[in-house]
C-alpha positions as CSV (number, residue, x, y, z in Angstrom):
1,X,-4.5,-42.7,-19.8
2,X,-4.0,-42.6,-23.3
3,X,-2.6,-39.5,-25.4
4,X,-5.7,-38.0,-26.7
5,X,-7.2,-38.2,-22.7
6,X,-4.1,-36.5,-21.8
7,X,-4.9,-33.7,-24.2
8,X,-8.3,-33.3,-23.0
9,X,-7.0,-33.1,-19.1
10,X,-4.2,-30.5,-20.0
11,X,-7.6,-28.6,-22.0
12,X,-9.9,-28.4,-19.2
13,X,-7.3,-27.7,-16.5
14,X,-6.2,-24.8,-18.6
15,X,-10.0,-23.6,-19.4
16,X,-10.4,-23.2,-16.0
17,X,-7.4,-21.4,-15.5
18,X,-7.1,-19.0,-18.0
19,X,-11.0,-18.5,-17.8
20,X,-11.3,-17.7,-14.8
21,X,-11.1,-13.5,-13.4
22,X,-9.1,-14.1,-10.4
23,X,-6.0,-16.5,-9.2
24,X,-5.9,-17.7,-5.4
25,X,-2.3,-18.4,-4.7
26,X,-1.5,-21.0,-2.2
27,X,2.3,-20.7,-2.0
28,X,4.8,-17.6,-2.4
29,X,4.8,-15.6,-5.7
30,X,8.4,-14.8,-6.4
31,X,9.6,-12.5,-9.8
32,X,13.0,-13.4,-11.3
33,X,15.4,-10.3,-10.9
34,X,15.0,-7.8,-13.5
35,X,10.9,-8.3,-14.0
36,X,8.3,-5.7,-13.5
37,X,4.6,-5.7,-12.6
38,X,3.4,-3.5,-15.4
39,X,-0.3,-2.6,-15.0
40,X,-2.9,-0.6,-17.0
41,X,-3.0,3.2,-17.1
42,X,-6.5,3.6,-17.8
43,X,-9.0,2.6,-14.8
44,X,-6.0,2.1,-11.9
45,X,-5.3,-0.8,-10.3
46,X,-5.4,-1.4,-6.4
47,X,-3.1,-3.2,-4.2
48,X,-5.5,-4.4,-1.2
49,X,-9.3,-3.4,-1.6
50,X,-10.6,-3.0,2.1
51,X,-8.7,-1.1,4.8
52,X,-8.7,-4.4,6.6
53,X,-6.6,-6.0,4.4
54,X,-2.8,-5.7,5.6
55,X,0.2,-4.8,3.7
56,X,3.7,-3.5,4.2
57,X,6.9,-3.4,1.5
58,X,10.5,-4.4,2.5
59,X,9.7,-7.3,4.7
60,X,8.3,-5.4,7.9
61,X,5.5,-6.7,9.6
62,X,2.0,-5.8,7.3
63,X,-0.5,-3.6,9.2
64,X,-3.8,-2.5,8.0
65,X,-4.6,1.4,6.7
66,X,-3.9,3.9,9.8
67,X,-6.8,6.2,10.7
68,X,-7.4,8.6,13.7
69,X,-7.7,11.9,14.8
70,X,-3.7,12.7,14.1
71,X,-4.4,12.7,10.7
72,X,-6.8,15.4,10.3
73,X,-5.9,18.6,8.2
74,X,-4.0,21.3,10.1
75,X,-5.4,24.8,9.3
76,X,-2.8,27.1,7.4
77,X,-2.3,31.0,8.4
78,X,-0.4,33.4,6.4
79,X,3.6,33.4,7.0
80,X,5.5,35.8,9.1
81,X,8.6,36.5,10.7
82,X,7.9,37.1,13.9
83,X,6.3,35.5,16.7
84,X,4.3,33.1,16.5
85,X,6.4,32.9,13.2
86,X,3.6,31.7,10.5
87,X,1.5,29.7,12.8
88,X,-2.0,31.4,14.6
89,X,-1.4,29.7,18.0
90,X,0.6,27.4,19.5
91,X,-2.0,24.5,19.1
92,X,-1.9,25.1,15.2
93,X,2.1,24.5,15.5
94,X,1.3,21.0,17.9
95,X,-1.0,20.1,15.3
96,X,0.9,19.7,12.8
97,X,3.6,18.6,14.5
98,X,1.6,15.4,15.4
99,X,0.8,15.3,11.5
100,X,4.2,15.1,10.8
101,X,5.1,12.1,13.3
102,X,2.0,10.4,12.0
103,X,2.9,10.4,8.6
104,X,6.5,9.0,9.8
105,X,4.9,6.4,11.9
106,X,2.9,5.0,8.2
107,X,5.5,5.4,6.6
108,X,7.9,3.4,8.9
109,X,5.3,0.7,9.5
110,X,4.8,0.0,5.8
111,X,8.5,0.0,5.4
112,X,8.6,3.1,3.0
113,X,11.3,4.2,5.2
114,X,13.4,3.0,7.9
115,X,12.8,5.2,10.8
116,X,16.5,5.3,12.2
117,X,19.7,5.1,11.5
Protein backbone atom coordinates (compact mmCIF):
# COMPACT_ATOMS: atom_id res chain seq x y z
CA UNK A 1 0.00 0.00 0.00
CA UNK A 2 1.41 3.11 -0.88
CA UNK A 3 1.16 6.56 1.07
CA UNK A 4 -1.60 8.30 -0.76
CA UNK A 5 -3.84 4.62 -0.37
CA UNK A 6 -2.96 4.88 3.17
CA UNK A 7 -4.55 8.30 3.38
CA UNK A 8 -7.55 7.31 1.61
CA UNK A 9 -8.05 4.06 4.08
CA UNK A 10 -7.50 6.26 7.31
CA UNK A 11 -10.45 8.82 5.26
CA UNK A 12 -13.07 6.35 4.76
CA UNK A 13 -12.50 4.49 8.10
CA UNK A 14 -12.97 7.81 9.83
CA UNK A 15 -16.12 8.89 7.48
CA UNK A 16 -17.73 6.10 8.73
CA UNK A 17 -16.90 6.73 12.11
CA UNK A 18 -17.44 10.16 12.86
CA UNK A 19 -20.59 9.96 10.39
CA UNK A 20 -22.23 7.73 11.85
CA UNK A 21 -25.27 8.69 14.97
CA UNK A 22 -24.46 5.82 17.14
CA UNK A 23 -21.11 3.73 18.44
CA UNK A 24 -21.49 -0.13 19.22
CA UNK A 25 -18.77 -0.89 21.67
CA UNK A 26 -17.35 -4.36 21.61
CA UNK A 27 -14.95 -4.13 24.58
CA UNK A 28 -15.08 -2.12 27.97
CA UNK A 29 -15.24 1.67 28.00
CA UNK A 30 -13.04 2.88 30.79
CA UNK A 31 -12.49 6.98 31.67
CA UNK A 32 -9.09 8.08 33.01
CA UNK A 33 -9.56 9.33 36.65
CA UNK A 34 -10.54 12.87 36.88
CA UNK A 35 -12.90 12.79 33.47
CA UNK A 36 -16.50 13.55 33.36
CA UNK A 37 -19.42 12.56 31.10
CA UNK A 38 -20.82 16.06 30.45
CA UNK A 39 -24.09 15.98 28.47
CA UNK A 40 -26.53 18.62 27.10
CA UNK A 41 -28.97 20.55 29.28
CA UNK A 42 -31.45 21.19 26.75
CA UNK A 43 -33.55 17.92 25.47
CA UNK A 44 -32.02 15.39 28.42
CA UNK A 45 -30.22 12.58 27.77
CA UNK A 46 -31.20 8.89 28.80
CA UNK A 47 -29.17 6.16 30.27
CA UNK A 48 -31.03 2.90 28.93
CA UNK A 49 -34.24 3.47 26.68
CA UNK A 50 -36.62 0.46 27.46
CA UNK A 51 -37.35 -0.86 30.96
CA UNK A 52 -35.84 -4.03 29.58
CA UNK A 53 -32.62 -2.87 29.38
CA UNK A 54 -30.55 -3.59 32.67
CA UNK A 55 -28.39 -1.33 34.60
CA UNK A 56 -26.87 -0.90 38.08
CA UNK A 57 -23.91 1.60 39.39
CA UNK A 58 -21.03 0.43 41.77
CA UNK A 59 -20.54 -2.97 40.32
CA UNK A 60 -23.70 -4.83 41.70
CA UNK A 61 -25.39 -7.07 39.51
CA UNK A 62 -27.68 -4.83 36.72
CA UNK A 63 -31.42 -5.45 36.98
CA UNK A 64 -34.02 -4.10 34.77
CA UNK A 65 -36.68 -1.10 36.02
CA UNK A 66 -38.82 -2.49 39.19
CA UNK A 67 -42.58 -2.30 38.78
CA UNK A 68 -45.47 -3.65 40.92
CA UNK A 69 -48.15 -2.96 43.09
CA UNK A 70 -45.61 -1.79 46.19
CA UNK A 71 -44.99 1.15 44.41
CA UNK A 72 -48.26 2.64 44.14
CA UNK A 73 -48.98 6.10 45.83
CA UNK A 74 -50.00 5.92 49.49
CA UNK A 75 -52.89 8.28 50.29
CA UNK A 76 -51.97 11.15 52.74
CA UNK A 77 -54.40 12.27 55.84
CA UNK A 78 -53.98 15.34 57.81
CA UNK A 79 -51.33 14.97 60.94
CA UNK A 80 -52.19 14.41 64.49
CA UNK A 81 -51.00 13.59 67.73
CA UNK A 82 -52.93 11.06 68.78
CA UNK A 83 -53.89 7.69 67.79
CA UNK A 84 -53.71 6.65 64.85
CA UNK A 85 -51.10 9.46 64.97
CA UNK A 86 -51.35 11.13 61.26
CA UNK A 87 -52.35 7.95 59.41
CA UNK A 88 -56.42 7.13 58.63
CA UNK A 89 -56.07 3.37 59.31
CA UNK A 90 -53.63 1.00 59.97
CA UNK A 91 -53.56 -0.15 56.23
CA UNK A 92 -52.55 3.47 55.20
CA UNK A 93 -49.51 3.14 57.82
CA UNK A 94 -48.61 -0.71 56.09
CA UNK A 95 -48.84 0.93 52.88
CA UNK A 96 -46.42 2.97 53.05
CA UNK A 97 -44.36 1.09 55.00
CA UNK A 98 -44.01 -1.35 51.99
CA UNK A 99 -43.28 1.95 49.88
CA UNK A 100 -40.55 2.66 51.95
CA UNK A 101 -38.87 -1.00 51.76
CA UNK A 102 -39.46 -0.84 48.05
CA UNK A 103 -37.72 2.12 47.41
CA UNK A 104 -34.76 0.60 49.60
CA UNK A 105 -34.86 -2.61 47.70
CA UNK A 106 -34.16 -0.22 44.05
CA UNK A 107 -32.06 1.52 45.56
CA UNK A 108 -29.88 -1.38 47.00
CA UNK A 109 -30.21 -3.39 43.69
CA UNK A 110 -28.93 -0.51 41.51
CA UNK A 111 -26.18 -0.05 44.01
CA UNK A 112 -27.31 3.61 45.07
CA UNK A 113 -26.80 2.37 48.45
CA UNK A 114 -25.47 -0.45 50.30
CA UNK A 115 -28.22 -1.86 52.26
CA UNK A 116 -26.14 -2.88 55.39
CA UNK A 117 -23.57 -2.20 57.35
Amino acid sequence: MNEEQVRQFIREELSGLLGSDRYHFQRHLQLADGRNIQIGTTTGTKIGTAITQKISVYGVTPIVQRSGSAQNAVATTGSTQTTPYGYSTAAQADAIVTLVNELRAWAVAQGFIKGSV
